[in-house]
N, C-alpha and C positions, 0 to 999 in steps of 0.2 A: 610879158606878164610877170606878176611877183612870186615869188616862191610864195605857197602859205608859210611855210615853217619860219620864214623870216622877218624881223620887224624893221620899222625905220633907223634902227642904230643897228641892223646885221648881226644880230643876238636872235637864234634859233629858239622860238618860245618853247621847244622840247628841253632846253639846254637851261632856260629859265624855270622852268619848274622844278626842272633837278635842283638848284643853286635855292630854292624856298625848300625843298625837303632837306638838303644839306646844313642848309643857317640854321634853321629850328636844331638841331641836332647836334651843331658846332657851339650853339649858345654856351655862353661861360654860367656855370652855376654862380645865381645871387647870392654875396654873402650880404645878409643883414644889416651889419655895420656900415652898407654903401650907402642907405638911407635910413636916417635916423626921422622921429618927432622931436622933433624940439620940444621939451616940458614948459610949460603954460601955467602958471599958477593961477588958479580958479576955473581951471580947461583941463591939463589932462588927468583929471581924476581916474580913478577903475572903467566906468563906465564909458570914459572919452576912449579909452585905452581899448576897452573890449568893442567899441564901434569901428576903432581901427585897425581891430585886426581881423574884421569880419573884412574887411577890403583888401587886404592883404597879408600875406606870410613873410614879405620880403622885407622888414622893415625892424628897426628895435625900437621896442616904445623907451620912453622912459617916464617917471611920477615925475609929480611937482619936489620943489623941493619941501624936503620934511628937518625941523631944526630938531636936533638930539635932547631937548631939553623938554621938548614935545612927546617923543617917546617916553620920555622919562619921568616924566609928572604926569603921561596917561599911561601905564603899565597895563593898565585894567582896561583898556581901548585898542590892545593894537590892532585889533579888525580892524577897524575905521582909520588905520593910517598905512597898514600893514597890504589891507586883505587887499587879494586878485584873484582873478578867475584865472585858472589854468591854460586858457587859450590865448591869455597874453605872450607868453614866452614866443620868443626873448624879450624881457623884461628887467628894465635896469633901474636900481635904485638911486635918489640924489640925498644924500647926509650935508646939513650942515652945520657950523660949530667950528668952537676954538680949543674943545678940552679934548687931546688924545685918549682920554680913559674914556668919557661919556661917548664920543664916536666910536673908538672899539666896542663898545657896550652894544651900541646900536648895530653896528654892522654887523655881529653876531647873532643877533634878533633878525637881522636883515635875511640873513645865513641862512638861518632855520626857517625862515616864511619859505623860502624858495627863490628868492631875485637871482637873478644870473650875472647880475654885476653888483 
């Protein structure tokens, strides 16, 4: 007759339940950066963003890209290019542009909103 304790590969299923309490517990912490979203222009707006981090914490979103000349001709708009909800984080910004001052400009704006990159 067969042992109970033993399966067809000779791995005591006592010995197996240790090694699931073990793995769970040996897990390497997710660093975010492992998986990113890709930004999507016309997709990952705020809203795309906050639906996916209702699914998950392990991940860095990032915007679409936002051109610095955009900030800059709506000063009076940054909600609407700026704003995020706080349960985004991490949360990374995309600047683009050719002028090192208008991009400082922005990234500084970027700064004070709260982006993490």
């Amino acid at each position: 007759t067969m042992n109970r304790m033993s399966t067809t590969k000779g791995v005591s299923s006592s010995h197996m339940e240790g090694d699931k309490a073990d793995t769970k517990s040996q897990r390497p912490k997710i660093n975010a950066d492992r998986l990113s979203v890709a930004p999507m222009m016309a997709w990952t707006d705020r809203h795309f963003r906050y639906f996916f981090r209702l699914m998950t914490r392990h991940t860095k979103l990032y915007t679409q890209m936002i051109v610095d000349d955009t900030l800059l001709h709506q000063r009076h708009n940054l909600t609407r290019f700026l704003g995020f909800n706080e349960i985004e984080h991490p949360v990374a910004i995309q600047l683009g542009g050719s002028d090192p001052e208008k991009l400082s400009q922005c990234a500084e704006w970027c700064e004070e909103w709260g982006y993490d990159e």
